[in-house]
DOPAMI-995277 format. One record per residue: x, y, z of N, C-alpha, C, O in turn; residue in one letter. Coordinates in steps of 0.02 Angstrom, whole numbers, plus 50000, padded with zeros to 5 digits. Atoms other than C-alpha are relative to their C-alpha. Layout:
XYZXYZXYZXYZA;...
***
This chain:
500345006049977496195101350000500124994449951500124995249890X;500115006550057496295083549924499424996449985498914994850016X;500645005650029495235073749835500194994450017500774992650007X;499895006749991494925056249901499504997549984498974999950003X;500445004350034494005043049807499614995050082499784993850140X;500425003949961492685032749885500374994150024500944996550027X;499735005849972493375016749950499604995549958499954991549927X;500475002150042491795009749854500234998449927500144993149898X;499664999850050492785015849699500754996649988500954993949937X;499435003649993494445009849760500054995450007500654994249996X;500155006950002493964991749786500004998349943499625001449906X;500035003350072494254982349634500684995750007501224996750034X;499535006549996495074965449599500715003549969500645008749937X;499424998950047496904967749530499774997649937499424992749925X;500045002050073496974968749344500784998149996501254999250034X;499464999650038498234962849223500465004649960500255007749911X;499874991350018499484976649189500434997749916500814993049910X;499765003950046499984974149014500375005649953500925003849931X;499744994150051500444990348904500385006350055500455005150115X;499734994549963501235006148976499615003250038499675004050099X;500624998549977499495014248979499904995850081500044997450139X;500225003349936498925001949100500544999950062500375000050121X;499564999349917500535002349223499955007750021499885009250080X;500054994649958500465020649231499195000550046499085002650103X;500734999149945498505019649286500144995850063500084998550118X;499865004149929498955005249414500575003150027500804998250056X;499694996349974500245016649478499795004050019499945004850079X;500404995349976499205030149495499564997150057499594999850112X;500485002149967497885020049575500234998250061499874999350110X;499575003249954499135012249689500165004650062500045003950121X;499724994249965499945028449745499605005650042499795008750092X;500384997849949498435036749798499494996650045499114999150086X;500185004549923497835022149902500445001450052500305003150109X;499584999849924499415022549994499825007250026499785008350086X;499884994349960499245040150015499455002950051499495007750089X;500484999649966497525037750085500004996550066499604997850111X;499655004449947498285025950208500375003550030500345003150091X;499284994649963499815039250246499215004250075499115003950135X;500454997449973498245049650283499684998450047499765002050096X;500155003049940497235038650401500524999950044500455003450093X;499414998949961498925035850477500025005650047499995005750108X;499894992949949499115052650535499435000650033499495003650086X;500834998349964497355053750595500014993950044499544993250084X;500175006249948497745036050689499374994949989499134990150020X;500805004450025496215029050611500604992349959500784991349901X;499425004850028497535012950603499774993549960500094989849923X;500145005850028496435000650557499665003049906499614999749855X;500234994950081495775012950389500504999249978500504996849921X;499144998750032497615014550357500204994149982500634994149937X;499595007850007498044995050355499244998049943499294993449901X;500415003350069496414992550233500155004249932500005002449875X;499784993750072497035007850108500824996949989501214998249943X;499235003250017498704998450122500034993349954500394992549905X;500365004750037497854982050069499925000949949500234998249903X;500195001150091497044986649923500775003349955500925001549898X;499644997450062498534997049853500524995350000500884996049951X;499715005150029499534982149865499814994949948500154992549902X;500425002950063498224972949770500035004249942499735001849894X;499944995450081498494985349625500705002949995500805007149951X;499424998050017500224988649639500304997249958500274991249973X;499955002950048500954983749491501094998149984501354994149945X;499445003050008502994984249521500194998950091499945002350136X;499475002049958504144976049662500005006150071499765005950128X;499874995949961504794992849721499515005550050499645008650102X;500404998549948503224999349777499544996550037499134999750070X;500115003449960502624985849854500365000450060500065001050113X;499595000949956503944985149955500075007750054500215007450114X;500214995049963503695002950014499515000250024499445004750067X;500875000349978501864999350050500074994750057499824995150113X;499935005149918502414983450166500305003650058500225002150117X;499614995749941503514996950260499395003650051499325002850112X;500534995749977502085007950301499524996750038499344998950093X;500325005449963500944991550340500344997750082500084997850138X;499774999849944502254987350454500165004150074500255002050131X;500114996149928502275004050565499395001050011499295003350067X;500495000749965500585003250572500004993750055499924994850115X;500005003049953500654987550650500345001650072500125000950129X;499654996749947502004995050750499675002350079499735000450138X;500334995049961500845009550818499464995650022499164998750067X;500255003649959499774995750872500114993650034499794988950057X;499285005349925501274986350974499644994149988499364990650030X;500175009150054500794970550838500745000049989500925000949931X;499375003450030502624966350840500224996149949500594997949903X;500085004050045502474951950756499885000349917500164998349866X;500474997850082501414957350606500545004049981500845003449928X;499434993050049502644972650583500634995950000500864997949948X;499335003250023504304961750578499834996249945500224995249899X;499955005550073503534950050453499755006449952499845004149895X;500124994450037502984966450362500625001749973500765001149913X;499464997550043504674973650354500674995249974501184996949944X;499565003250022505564958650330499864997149933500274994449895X;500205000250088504474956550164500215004049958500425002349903X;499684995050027504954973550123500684999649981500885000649924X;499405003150009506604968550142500224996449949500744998049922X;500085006950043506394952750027500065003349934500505002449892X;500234995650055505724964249905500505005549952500645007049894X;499394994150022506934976849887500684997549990501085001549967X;499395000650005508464966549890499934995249933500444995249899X;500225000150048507554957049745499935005049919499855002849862X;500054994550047507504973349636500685002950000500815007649962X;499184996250003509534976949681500034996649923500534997449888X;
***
């Protein structure tokens, strides 16, 4: 079974990531938002999934996973035939990643 933090707990402004220390915690923090988002996802709880996508963009701390986190934003929108929203999703992703070539 996994452990998932409160949402209560996961709310918090972005910090400033400044030492190593601090990018690996905002990585951490980041990575199991999205994955709490993957999670809603699968359960279809789409609108849970697009706010666990939210915050871990607010704490994501490099480029490249941002840009994986707009992907995921974007098939949610998908799965709720938001066209719109999901093309400007993955065409940020896009932005993002060809930025980090």
């Amino acid at each position: 079974k996994s452990q998932r933090r409160t949402t209560e707990k996961a709310v918090r402004p972005p910090r400033d990531v400044k030492d190593s220390d601090d990018l690996s915690v905002a990585n951490d923090e980041a990575d199991e938002l999205r994955i709490m988002g993957m999670d809603e996802m699968e359960l279809f709880n789409l609108e849970k999934a697009l706010d666990y996508f939210k915050m871990a963009l607010s704490t994501v701390p490099q480029p490249s996973q941002a840009s994986s986190i707009l992907e995921l934003m974007g098939d949610v929108y998908s799965l709720q035939e938001r066209h719109t929203k999901a093309l400007e999703r993955y065409q940020e992703a896009l932005r993002l990643k060809r930025k980090t070539k």
